[in-house]
N, C-alpha and C positions, 0 to 999 in steps of 0.2 A: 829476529833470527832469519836467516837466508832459507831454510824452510818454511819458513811464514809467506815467502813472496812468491806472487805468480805473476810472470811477467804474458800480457797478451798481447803481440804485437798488433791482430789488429780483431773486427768483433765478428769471428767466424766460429762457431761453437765444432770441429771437429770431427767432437763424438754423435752430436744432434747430426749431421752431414754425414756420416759414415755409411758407404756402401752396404753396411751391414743392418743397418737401422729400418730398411725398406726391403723386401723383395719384389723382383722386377712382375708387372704384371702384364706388361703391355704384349702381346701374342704374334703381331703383324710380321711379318715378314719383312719385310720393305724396311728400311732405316729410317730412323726417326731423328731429326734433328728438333733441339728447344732453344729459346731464346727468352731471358726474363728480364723484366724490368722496365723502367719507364726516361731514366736518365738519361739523357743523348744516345736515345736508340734510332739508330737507320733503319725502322723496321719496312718502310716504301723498298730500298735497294735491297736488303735481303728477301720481299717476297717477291719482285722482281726476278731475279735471282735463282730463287728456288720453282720457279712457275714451269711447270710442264717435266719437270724432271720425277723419275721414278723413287720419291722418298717423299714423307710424309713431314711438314714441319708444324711444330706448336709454338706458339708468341703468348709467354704471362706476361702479359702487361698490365700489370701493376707492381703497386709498391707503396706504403704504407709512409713514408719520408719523403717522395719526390712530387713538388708540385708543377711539374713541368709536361705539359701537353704531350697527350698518351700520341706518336706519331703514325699509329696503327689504323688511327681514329676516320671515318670514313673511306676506308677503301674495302671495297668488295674482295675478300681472299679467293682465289684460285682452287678447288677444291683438293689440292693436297696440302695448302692451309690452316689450320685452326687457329681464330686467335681468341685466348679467355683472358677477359677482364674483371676473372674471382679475386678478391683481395685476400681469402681463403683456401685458395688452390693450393693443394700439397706440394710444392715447390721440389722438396726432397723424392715422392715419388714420381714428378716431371724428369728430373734424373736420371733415376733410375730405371726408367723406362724407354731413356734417349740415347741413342752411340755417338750422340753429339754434341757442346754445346757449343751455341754461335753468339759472337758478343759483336754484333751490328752496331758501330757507334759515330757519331757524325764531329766533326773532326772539331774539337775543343781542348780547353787552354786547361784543363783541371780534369782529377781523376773524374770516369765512370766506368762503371761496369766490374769495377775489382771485387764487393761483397758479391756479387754474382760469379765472377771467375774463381774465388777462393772458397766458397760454397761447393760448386763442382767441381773442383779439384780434390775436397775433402770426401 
């Protein structure tokens, strides 16, 4: 029966991602930008980027499915920077706690970045 079916177009949980799931903790004044993940991340040209300007950014670099080189990996941040490499990191409270997210990605033939884009969009 056609209420038997649930169609999921793709594997983003909504309600786990709902604004509402988390209350914002983060106190700082200053804007927070996040960035997650490890799949064809530019993360060199986004802290690049973001180096010397008045907002704070965070880089989860991790990811639990990609085995493709964290490209965060030996560079000293700038100290309005942070980059964690928890595989653990609350990802939903990084969110939550951000007015931004940035999907740095270096220019490839196949999706990335979309379970992170449809995540914060939820």
């Amino acid at each position: 029966p056609a209420e038997q079916i649930v169609t999921m177009h793709f594997m983003v949980d909504s309600r786990f991602f709902s604004p509402t799931a988390v209350q914002r903790r983060r106190t700082s004044s200053r804007p927070q930008l996040c960035a997650v993940g490890i799949e064809a991340r530019d993360y060199p040209t986004l802290i690049k980027a973001v180096e010397g300007l008045e907002l704070d950014l965070v880089i989860a670099a991790s990811s639990p499915w990609s085995h493709q080189a964290d490209s965060s990996s030996g560079i000293t941040p700038p100290p309005n920077v942070c980059i964690n490499r928890d595989p653990k990191l609350d990802v939903r409270q990084l969110y939550a706690d951000s007015d931004l997210v940035v999907m740095p990605l270096f220019n490839v033939d196949r999706a990335a970045g979309s379970t992170a884009i449809l995540e914060a969009m939820s």
